[in-house]
MIZA-814005 format. One record per residue (C-alpha): residue number from 1; residue in three letters; x, y, z. Coordinates in pm, 1 decimal, decimal comma. Each point is the difference from the previous one (the first is absolute). Layout:
<volos>
tifi: NUM; fifi: ALA; x: X; y: Y; z: Z
...
</volos>
This chain:
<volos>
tifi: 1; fifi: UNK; x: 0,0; y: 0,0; z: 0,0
tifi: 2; fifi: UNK; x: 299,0; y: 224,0; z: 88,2
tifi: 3; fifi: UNK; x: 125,3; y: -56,9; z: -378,5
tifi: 4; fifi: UNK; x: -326,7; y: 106,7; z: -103,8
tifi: 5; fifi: UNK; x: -44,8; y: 286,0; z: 216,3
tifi: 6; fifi: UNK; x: 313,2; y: 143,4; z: -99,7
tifi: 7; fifi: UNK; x: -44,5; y: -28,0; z: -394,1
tifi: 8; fifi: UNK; x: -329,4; y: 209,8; z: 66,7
tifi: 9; fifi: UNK; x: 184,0; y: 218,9; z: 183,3
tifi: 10; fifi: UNK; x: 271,3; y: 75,5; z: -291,0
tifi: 11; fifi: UNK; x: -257,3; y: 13,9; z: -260,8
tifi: 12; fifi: UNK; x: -166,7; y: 290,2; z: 248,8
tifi: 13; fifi: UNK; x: 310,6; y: 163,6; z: -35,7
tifi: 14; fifi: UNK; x: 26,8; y: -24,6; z: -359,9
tifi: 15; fifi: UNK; x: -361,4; y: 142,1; z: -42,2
tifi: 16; fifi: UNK; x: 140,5; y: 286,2; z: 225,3
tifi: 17; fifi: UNK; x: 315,1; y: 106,7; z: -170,2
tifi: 18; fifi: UNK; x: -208,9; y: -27,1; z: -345,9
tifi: 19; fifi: UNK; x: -182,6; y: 282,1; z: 141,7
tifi: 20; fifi: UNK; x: 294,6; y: 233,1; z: 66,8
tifi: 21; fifi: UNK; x: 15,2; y: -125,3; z: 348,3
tifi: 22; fifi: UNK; x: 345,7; y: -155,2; z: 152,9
tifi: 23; fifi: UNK; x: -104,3; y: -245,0; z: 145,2
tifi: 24; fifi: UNK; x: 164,5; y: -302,1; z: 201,5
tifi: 25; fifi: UNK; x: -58,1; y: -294,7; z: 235,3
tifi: 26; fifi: UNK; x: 106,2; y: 33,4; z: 384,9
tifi: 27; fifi: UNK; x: 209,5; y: -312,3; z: 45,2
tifi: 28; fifi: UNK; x: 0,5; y: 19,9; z: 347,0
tifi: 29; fifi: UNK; x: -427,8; y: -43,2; z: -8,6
tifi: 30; fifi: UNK; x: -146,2; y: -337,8; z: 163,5
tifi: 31; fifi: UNK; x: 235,7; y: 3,0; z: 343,0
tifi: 32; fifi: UNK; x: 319,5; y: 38,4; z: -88,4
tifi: 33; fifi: UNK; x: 6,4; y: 327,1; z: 216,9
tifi: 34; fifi: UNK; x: -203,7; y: 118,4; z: 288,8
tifi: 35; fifi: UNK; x: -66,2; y: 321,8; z: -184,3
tifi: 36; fifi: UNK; x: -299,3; y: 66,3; z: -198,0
tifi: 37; fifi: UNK; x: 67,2; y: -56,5; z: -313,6
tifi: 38; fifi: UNK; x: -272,5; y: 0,3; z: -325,3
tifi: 39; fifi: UNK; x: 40,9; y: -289,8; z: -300,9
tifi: 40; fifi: UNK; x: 35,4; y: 305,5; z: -257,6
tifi: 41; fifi: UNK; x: 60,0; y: 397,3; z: 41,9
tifi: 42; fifi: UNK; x: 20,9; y: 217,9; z: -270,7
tifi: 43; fifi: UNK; x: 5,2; y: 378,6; z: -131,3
tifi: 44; fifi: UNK; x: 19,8; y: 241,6; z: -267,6
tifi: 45; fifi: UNK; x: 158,4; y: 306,8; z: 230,7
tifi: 46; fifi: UNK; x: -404,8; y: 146,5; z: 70,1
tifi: 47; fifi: UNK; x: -146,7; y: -363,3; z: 63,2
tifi: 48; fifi: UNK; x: 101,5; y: -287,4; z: 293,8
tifi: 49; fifi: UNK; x: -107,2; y: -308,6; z: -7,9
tifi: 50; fifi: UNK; x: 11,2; y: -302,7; z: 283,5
tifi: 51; fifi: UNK; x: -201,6; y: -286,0; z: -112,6
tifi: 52; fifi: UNK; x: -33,4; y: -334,6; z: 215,2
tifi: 53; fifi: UNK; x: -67,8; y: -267,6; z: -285,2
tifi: 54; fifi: UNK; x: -245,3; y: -289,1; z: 32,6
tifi: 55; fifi: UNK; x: -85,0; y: -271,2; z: -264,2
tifi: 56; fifi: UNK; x: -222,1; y: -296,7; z: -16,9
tifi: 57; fifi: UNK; x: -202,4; y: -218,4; z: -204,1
tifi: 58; fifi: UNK; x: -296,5; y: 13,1; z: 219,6
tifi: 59; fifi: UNK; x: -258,4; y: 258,3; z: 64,0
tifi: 60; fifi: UNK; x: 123,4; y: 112,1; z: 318,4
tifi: 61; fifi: UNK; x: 298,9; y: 126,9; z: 146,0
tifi: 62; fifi: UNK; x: 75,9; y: 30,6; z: 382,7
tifi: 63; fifi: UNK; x: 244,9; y: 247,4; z: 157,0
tifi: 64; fifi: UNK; x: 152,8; y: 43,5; z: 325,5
tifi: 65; fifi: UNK; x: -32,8; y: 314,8; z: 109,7
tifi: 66; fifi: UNK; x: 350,2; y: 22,2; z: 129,5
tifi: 67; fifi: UNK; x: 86,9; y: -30,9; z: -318,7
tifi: 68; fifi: UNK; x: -196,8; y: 343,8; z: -136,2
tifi: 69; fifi: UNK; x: 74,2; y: 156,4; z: 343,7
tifi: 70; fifi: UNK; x: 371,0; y: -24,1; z: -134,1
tifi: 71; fifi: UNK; x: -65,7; y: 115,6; z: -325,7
tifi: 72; fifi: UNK; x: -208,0; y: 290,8; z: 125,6
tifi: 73; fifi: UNK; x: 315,2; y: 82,9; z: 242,6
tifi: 74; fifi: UNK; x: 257,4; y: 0,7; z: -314,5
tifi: 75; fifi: UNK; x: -219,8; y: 218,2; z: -233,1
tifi: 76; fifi: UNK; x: -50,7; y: 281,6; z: 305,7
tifi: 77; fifi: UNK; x: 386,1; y: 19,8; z: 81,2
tifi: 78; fifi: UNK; x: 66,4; y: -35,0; z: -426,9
tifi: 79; fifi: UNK; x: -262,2; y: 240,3; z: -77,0
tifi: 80; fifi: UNK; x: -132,5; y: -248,4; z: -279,8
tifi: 81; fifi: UNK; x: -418,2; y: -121,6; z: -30,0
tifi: 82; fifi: UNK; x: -35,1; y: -336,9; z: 105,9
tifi: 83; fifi: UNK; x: -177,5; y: -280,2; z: -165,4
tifi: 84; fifi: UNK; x: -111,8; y: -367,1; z: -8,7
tifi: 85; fifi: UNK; x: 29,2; y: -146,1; z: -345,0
tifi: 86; fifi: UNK; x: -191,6; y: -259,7; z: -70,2
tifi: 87; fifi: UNK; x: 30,9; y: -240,1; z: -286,4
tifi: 88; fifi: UNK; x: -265,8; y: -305,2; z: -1,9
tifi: 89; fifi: UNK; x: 72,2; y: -224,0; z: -292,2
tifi: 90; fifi: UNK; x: -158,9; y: 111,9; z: -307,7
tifi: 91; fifi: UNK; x: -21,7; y: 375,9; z: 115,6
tifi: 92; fifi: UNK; x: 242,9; y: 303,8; z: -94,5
tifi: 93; fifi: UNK; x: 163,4; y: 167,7; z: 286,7
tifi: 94; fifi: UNK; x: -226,6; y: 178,3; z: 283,8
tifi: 95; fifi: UNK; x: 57,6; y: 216,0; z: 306,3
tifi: 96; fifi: UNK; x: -135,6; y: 50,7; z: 289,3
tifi: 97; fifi: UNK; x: 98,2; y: 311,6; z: 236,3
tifi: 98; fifi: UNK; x: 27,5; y: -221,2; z: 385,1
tifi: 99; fifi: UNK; x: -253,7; y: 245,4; z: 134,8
tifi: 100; fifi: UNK; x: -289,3; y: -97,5; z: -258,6
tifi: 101; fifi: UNK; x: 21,5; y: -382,4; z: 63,2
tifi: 102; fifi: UNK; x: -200,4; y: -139,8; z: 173,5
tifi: 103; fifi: UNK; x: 99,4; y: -198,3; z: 291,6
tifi: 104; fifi: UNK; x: -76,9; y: -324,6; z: 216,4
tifi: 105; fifi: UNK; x: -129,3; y: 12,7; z: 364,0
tifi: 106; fifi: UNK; x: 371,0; y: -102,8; z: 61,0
tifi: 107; fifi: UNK; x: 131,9; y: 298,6; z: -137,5
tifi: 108; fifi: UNK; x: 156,7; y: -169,1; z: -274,7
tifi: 109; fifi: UNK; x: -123,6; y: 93,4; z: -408,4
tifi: 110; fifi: UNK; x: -184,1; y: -170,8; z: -193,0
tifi: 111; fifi: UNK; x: -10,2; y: 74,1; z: -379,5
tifi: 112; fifi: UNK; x: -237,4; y: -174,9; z: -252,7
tifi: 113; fifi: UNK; x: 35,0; y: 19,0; z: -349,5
tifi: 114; fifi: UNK; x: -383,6; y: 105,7; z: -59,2
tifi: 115; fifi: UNK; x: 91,3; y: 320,4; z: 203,6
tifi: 116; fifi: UNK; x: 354,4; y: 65,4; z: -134,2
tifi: 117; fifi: UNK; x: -151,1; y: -21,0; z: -332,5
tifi: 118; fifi: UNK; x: -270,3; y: 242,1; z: 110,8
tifi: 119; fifi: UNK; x: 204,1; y: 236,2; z: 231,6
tifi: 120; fifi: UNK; x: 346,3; y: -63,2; z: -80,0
tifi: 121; fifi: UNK; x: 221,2; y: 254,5; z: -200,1
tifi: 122; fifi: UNK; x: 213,6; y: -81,9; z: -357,6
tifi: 123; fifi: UNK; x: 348,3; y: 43,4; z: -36,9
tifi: 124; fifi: UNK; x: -57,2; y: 350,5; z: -194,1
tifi: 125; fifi: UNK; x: -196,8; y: 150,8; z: 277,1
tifi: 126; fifi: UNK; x: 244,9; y: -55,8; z: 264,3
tifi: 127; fifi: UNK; x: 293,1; y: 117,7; z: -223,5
tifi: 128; fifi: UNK; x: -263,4; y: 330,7; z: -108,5
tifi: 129; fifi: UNK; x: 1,1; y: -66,0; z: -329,2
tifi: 130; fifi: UNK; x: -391,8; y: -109,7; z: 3,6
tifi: 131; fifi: UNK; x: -272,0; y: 94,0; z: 258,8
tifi: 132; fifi: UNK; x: -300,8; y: -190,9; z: 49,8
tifi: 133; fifi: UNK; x: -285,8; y: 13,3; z: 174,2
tifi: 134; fifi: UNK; x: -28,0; y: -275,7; z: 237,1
tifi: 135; fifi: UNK; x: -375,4; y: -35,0; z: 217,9
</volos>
Protein backbone atom coordinates (compact mmCIF):
# COMPACT_ATOMS: atom_id res chain seq x y z
CA UNK A 1 0.00 0.00 0.00
CA UNK A 2 2.99 2.24 0.88
CA UNK A 3 4.24 1.67 -2.90
CA UNK A 4 0.98 2.74 -3.94
CA UNK A 5 0.53 5.60 -1.78
CA UNK A 6 3.66 7.03 -2.78
CA UNK A 7 3.22 6.75 -6.72
CA UNK A 8 -0.08 8.85 -6.05
CA UNK A 9 1.76 11.04 -4.22
CA UNK A 10 4.47 11.79 -7.13
CA UNK A 11 1.90 11.93 -9.73
CA UNK A 12 0.23 14.84 -7.25
CA UNK A 13 3.34 16.47 -7.60
CA UNK A 14 3.61 16.22 -11.20
CA UNK A 15 -0.01 17.65 -11.62
CA UNK A 16 1.40 20.51 -9.37
CA UNK A 17 4.55 21.57 -11.07
CA UNK A 18 2.46 21.30 -14.53
CA UNK A 19 0.64 24.12 -13.11
CA UNK A 20 3.58 26.46 -12.45
CA UNK A 21 3.73 25.20 -8.96
CA UNK A 22 7.19 23.65 -7.43
CA UNK A 23 6.15 21.20 -5.98
CA UNK A 24 7.79 18.18 -3.97
CA UNK A 25 7.21 15.23 -1.61
CA UNK A 26 8.27 15.57 2.23
CA UNK A 27 10.37 12.44 2.69
CA UNK A 28 10.37 12.64 6.16
CA UNK A 29 6.10 12.21 6.07
CA UNK A 30 4.63 8.83 7.70
CA UNK A 31 6.99 8.86 11.14
CA UNK A 32 10.18 9.25 10.25
CA UNK A 33 10.25 12.52 12.42
CA UNK A 34 8.21 13.70 15.31
CA UNK A 35 7.55 16.92 13.47
CA UNK A 36 4.56 17.58 11.48
CA UNK A 37 5.23 17.02 8.35
CA UNK A 38 2.50 17.02 5.10
CA UNK A 39 2.91 14.12 2.09
CA UNK A 40 3.27 17.18 -0.49
CA UNK A 41 3.87 21.15 -0.07
CA UNK A 42 4.08 23.33 -2.78
CA UNK A 43 4.13 27.12 -4.09
CA UNK A 44 4.33 29.53 -6.77
CA UNK A 45 5.91 32.60 -4.46
CA UNK A 46 1.86 34.07 -3.76
CA UNK A 47 0.39 30.43 -3.13
CA UNK A 48 1.41 27.56 -0.19
CA UNK A 49 0.34 24.47 -0.27
CA UNK A 50 0.45 21.45 2.57
CA UNK A 51 -1.57 18.59 1.44
CA UNK A 52 -1.90 15.24 3.59
CA UNK A 53 -2.58 12.56 0.74
CA UNK A 54 -5.03 9.67 1.07
CA UNK A 55 -5.88 6.96 -1.57
CA UNK A 56 -8.10 3.99 -1.74
CA UNK A 57 -10.13 1.81 -3.78
CA UNK A 58 -13.09 1.94 -1.59
CA UNK A 59 -15.68 4.52 -0.95
CA UNK A 60 -14.44 5.64 2.24
CA UNK A 61 -11.45 6.91 3.70
CA UNK A 62 -10.69 7.22 7.52
CA UNK A 63 -8.24 9.69 9.09
CA UNK A 64 -6.72 10.13 12.35
CA UNK A 65 -7.04 13.28 13.45
CA UNK A 66 -3.54 13.50 14.74
CA UNK A 67 -2.67 13.19 11.55
CA UNK A 68 -4.64 16.63 10.19
CA UNK A 69 -3.90 18.19 13.63
CA UNK A 70 -0.19 17.95 12.29
CA UNK A 71 -0.85 19.11 9.03
CA UNK A 72 -2.93 22.01 10.29
CA UNK A 73 0.23 22.84 12.71
CA UNK A 74 2.80 22.85 9.57
CA UNK A 75 0.60 25.03 7.24
CA UNK A 76 0.09 27.85 10.29
CA UNK A 77 3.96 28.05 11.11
CA UNK A 78 4.62 27.70 6.84
CA UNK A 79 2.00 30.10 6.07
CA UNK A 80 0.67 27.61 3.27
CA UNK A 81 -3.51 26.40 2.97
CA UNK A 82 -3.86 23.03 4.03
CA UNK A 83 -5.64 20.23 2.37
CA UNK A 84 -6.75 16.56 2.29
CA UNK A 85 -6.46 15.10 -1.16
CA UNK A 86 -8.38 12.50 -1.87
CA UNK A 87 -8.07 10.10 -4.73
CA UNK A 88 -10.73 7.05 -4.75
CA UNK A 89 -10.00 4.81 -7.67
CA UNK A 90 -11.59 5.92 -10.75
CA UNK A 91 -11.81 9.68 -9.59
CA UNK A 92 -9.38 12.72 -10.54
CA UNK A 93 -7.75 14.40 -7.67
CA UNK A 94 -10.01 16.18 -4.83
CA UNK A 95 -9.44 18.34 -1.77
CA UNK A 96 -10.79 18.85 1.12
CA UNK A 97 -9.81 21.97 3.49
CA UNK A 98 -9.54 19.75 7.34
CA UNK A 99 -12.07 22.21 8.69
CA UNK A 100 -14.97 21.23 6.10
CA UNK A 101 -14.75 17.41 6.73
CA UNK A 102 -16.75 16.01 8.47
CA UNK A 103 -15.76 14.03 11.38
CA UNK A 104 -16.53 10.78 13.55
CA UNK A 105 -17.82 10.91 17.19
CA UNK A 106 -14.11 9.88 17.80
CA UNK A 107 -12.79 12.87 16.42
CA UNK A 108 -11.23 11.18 13.68
CA UNK A 109 -12.46 12.11 9.59
CA UNK A 110 -14.30 10.40 7.66
CA UNK A 111 -14.41 11.14 3.87
CA UNK A 112 -16.78 9.39 1.34
CA UNK A 113 -16.43 9.58 -2.16
CA UNK A 114 -20.27 10.64 -2.75
CA UNK A 115 -19.35 13.84 -0.71
CA UNK A 116 -15.81 14.50 -2.05
CA UNK A 117 -17.32 14.29 -5.38
CA UNK A 118 -20.02 16.71 -4.27
CA UNK A 119 -17.98 19.07 -1.96
CA UNK A 120 -14.52 18.44 -2.76
CA UNK A 121 -12.31 20.98 -4.76
CA UNK A 122 -10.17 20.17 -8.33
CA UNK A 123 -6.69 20.60 -8.70
CA UNK A 124 -7.26 24.10 -10.64
CA UNK A 125 -9.23 25.61 -7.87
CA UNK A 126 -6.78 25.05 -5.23
CA UNK A 127 -3.85 26.23 -7.46
CA UNK A 128 -6.48 29.54 -8.55
CA UNK A 129 -6.47 28.88 -11.84
CA UNK A 130 -10.39 27.78 -11.80
CA UNK A 131 -13.11 28.72 -9.22
CA UNK A 132 -16.12 26.81 -8.72
CA UNK A 133 -18.98 26.94 -6.98
CA UNK A 134 -19.25 24.19 -4.60
CA UNK A 135 -23.01 23.84 -2.43
Amino acid sequence: MAKKGSAEERDLVHKLWERDFAAMRAPASGGATKKPLPDVVAGNGKLYLAIEVKTTTKDKIYIDFPQIDALCEFSEKFGAKPYIGVKFKYTKWLFLEPVKTPRTKSDNYKIEKDFALEKALEIDEITGIDRQMKF
